[in-house]
C-alpha positions in Angstrom: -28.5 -34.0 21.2 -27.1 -32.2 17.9 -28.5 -29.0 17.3 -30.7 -28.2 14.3 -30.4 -25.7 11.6 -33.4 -23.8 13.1 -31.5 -22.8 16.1 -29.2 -20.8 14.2 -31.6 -17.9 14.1 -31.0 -17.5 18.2 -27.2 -17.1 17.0 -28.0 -14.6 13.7 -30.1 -12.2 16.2 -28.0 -11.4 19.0 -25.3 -10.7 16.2 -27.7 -8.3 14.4 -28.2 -6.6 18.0 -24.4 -6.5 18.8 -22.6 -6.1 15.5 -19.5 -5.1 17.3 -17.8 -8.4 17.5 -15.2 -6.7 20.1 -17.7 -5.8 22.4 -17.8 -7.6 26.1 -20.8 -9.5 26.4 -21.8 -11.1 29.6 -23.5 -14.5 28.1 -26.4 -16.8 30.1 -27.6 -20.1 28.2 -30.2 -21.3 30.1 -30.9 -25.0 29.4 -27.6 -24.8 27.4 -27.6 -28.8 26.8 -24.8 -29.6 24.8 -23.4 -25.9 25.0 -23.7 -24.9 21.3 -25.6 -22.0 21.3 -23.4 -20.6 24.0 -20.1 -21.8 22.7 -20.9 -20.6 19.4 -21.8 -16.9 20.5 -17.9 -17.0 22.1 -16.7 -17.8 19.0 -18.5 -15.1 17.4 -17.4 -12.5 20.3 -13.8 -13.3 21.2 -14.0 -10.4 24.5 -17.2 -12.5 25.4 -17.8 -14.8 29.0 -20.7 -17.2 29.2 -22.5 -19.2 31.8 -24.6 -22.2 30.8 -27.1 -24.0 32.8 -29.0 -27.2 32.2 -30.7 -29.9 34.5 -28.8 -32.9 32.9 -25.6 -33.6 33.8 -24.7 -35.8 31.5 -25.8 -32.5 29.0 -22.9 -30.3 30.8 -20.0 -32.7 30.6 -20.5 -33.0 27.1 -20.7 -29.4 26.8 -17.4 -29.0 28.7 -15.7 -31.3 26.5 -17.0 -29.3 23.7 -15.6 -26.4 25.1 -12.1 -27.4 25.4 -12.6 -29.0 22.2 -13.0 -25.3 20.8 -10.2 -23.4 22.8 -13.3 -22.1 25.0 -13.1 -23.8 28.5 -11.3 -20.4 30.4 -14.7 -18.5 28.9 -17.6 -20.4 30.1 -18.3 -22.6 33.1 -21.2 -25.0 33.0 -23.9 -25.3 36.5 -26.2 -27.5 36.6 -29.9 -26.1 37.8 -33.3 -25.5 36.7 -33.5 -22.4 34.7 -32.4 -19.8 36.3 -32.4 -20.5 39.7 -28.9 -19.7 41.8 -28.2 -17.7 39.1 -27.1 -14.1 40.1 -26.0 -10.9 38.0 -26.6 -9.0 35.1 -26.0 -10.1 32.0 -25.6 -8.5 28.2 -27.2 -11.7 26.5 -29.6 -14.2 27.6 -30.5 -17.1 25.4 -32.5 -20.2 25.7 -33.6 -23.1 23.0 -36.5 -24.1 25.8 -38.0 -27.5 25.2 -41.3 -26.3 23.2 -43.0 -29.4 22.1 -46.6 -30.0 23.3 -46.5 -33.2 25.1 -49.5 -34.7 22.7 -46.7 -33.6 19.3 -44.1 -35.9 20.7 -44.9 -39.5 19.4 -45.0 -37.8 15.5 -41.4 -36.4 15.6 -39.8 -37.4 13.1 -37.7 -40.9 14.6 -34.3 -39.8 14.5 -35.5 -36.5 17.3 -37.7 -39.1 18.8 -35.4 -41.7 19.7 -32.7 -40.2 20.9 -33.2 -37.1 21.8 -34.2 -37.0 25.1 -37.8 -35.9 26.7 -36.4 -33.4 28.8 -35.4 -31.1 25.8 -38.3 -31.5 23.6 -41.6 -31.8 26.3 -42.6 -28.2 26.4 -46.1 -29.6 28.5 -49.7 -29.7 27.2 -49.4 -26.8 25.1 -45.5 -26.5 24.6 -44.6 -23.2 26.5 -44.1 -24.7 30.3 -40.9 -23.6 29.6 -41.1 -20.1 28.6 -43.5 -19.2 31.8 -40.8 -21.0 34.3 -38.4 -19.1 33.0 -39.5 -15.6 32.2 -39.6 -14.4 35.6 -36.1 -14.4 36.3 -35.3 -12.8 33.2 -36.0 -9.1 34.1 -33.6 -9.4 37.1 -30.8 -10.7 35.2 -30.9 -8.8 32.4 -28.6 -5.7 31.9 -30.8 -2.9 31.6 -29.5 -2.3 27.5 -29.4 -6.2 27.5 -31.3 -9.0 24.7 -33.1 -11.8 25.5 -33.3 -14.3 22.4 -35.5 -17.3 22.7 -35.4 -20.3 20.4 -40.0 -20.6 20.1 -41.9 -23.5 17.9 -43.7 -22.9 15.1 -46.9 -20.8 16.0 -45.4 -19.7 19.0 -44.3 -16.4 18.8 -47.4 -14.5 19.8 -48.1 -16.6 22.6 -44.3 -16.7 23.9 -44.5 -12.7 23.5 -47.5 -12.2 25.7 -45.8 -14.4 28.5 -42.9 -12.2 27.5 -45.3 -9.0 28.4 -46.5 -10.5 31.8 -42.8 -10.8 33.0 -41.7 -6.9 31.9 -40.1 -7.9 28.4 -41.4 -6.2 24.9 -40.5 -7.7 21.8 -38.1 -6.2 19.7 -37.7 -8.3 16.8 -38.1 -11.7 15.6 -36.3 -13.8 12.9 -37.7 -16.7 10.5 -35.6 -19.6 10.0 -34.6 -21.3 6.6 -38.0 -22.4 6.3 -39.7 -19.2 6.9 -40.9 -20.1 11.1 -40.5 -17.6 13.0 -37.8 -18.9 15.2 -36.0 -16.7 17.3 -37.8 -14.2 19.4 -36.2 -11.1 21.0 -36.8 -9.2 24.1 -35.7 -6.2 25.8 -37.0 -5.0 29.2 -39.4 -3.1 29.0 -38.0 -0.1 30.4 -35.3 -0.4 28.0 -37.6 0.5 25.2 
């Protein structure tokens, strides 16, 4: 599971919200997979401590190896769970890549995403955001009250992932287009942070 150039944009808006590279972040990945989103935000923040979570764990030992690999292991520890659950604290950044693709899209991914990447990080359910509505609800309670949510949407999502967003007591406070002009990376804040 390699990540693509899209997800990038999850990386370029929590360093447009926190420019200050020294600054100590509190990092949650949920459904971290392989751990790149979450090991690159360390690199970007040296001061910076993560926590990734993902289901598979055949996912988190390959993204404690990468970790290690990248001087990052005493930073971040890897749990396996769904979403958020057993997760406790408050935390600066919370970031996700959610599987987002609508269960019907699957069999016309290109073959190389098809083949072998696997089902549990691209089946989103009928209309691709299963994810976003399992995991919005713990998001208020674990993030700091001056905290970002950035999520990784499909194309076409962002309105809908924004209302979902809404329901849970998140508002939108930006979003960023990828290289091919999707929007791609959603931002939240609680609402009360606003």
């Amino acid at each position: 599971l390699d990540p693509r150039a899209d997800t990038e944009s999850v990386i370029e808006a929590v360093v447009a919200a926190f420019p200050d590279r020294s600054r100590l972040l509190r990092v949650l990945d949920l459904g971290t997979g392989t751990g790149a989103i979450l090991l690159a935000l360390l690199a970007e923040y040296p001061e910076a401590t993560g926590i990734g979570v993902d289901l598979s764990e055949g996912a988190l030992a390959t993204a404690g190896i990468n970790a290690a690999s990248h001087g990052l292991a005493e930073r971040v520890s890897f749990v396996i769970g769904n979403w958020a659950e057993g997760v406790s604290g408050s935390f600066d950044v919370i970031v996700s890549n959610p599987p987002y693709i609508a269960s019907s899209d699957l069999p016309g991914l290109p073959r190389e995403v098809r083949e072998y990447d696997p089902s549990l990080a691209l089946d989103g359910g009928p209309d691709g955001l299963d994810a976003y509505r399992a995991l919005m609800p713990a998001i208020s309670t674990l993030l700091a009250p001056d905290g970002l949510l950035v999520l990784e949407v499909g194309a076409g999502q962002a309105d809908a992932v924004c209302r979902i967003g809404q329901e849970n007591g998140l508002d939108q406070t930006a979003r960023r287009s990828d290289l091919g002009g999707i929007e791609r990376a959603i931002s939240f804040k609680r609402a009360s942070a606003l």
